[in-house]
C-alpha positions as CSV (number, residue, x, y, z in Angstrom):
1,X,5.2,-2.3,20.1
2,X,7.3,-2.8,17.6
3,X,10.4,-1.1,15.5
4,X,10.1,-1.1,11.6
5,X,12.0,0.7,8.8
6,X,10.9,2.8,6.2
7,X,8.3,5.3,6.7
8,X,5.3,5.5,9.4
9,X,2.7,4.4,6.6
10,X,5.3,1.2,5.3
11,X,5.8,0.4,9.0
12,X,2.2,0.5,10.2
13,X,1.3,-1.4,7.2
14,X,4.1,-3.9,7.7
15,X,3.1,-4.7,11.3
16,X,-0.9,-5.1,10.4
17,X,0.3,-7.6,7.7
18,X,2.0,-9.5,10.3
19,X,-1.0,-8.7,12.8
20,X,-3.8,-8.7,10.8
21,X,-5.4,-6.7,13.1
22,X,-9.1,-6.3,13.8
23,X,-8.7,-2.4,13.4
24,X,-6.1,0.1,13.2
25,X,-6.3,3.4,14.6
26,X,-4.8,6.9,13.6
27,X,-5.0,10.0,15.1
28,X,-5.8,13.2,13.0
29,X,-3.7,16.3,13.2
30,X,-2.2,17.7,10.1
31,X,-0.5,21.0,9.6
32,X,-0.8,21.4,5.7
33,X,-3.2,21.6,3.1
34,X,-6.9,20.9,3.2
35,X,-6.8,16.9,3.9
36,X,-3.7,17.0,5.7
37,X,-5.2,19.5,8.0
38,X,-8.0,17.0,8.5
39,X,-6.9,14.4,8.3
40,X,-3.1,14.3,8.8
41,X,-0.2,12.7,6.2
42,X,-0.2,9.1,8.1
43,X,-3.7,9.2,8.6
44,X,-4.2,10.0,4.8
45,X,-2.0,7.3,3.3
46,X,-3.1,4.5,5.6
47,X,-6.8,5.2,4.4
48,X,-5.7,5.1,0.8
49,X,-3.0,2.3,0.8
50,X,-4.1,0.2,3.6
51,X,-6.6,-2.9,4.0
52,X,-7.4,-2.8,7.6
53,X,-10.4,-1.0,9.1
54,X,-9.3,2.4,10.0
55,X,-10.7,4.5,12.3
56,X,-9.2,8.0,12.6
57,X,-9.7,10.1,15.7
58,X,-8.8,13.9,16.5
């Protein structure tokens, strides 16, 4: 657990640097727009800006 500035995405991908995790994982539940509605905004960044493994759950 862990307390980081900025937004969810720059946080979670702050912490993995510091981590480097095996895998991260998001949940999916989004409340606008195609994607988002899959996927969710958080879910959606971290698979386009991160590096880690992601696997994304709903």
């Amino acid at each position: 657990m862990a307390t980081t500035l900025g937004t969810p995405v720059e946080g979670i991908l702050q912490e993995a640097k510091a981590l480097n995790p095996d895998l991260i994982l998001a949940g999916s539940r989004g409340r606008r727009g195609i994607i988002r509605m899959v996927l969710g905004s958080v879910s959606h960044a971290l698979l386009h800006q991160g590096t880690y493994p992601l696997m994304i759950f709903g």
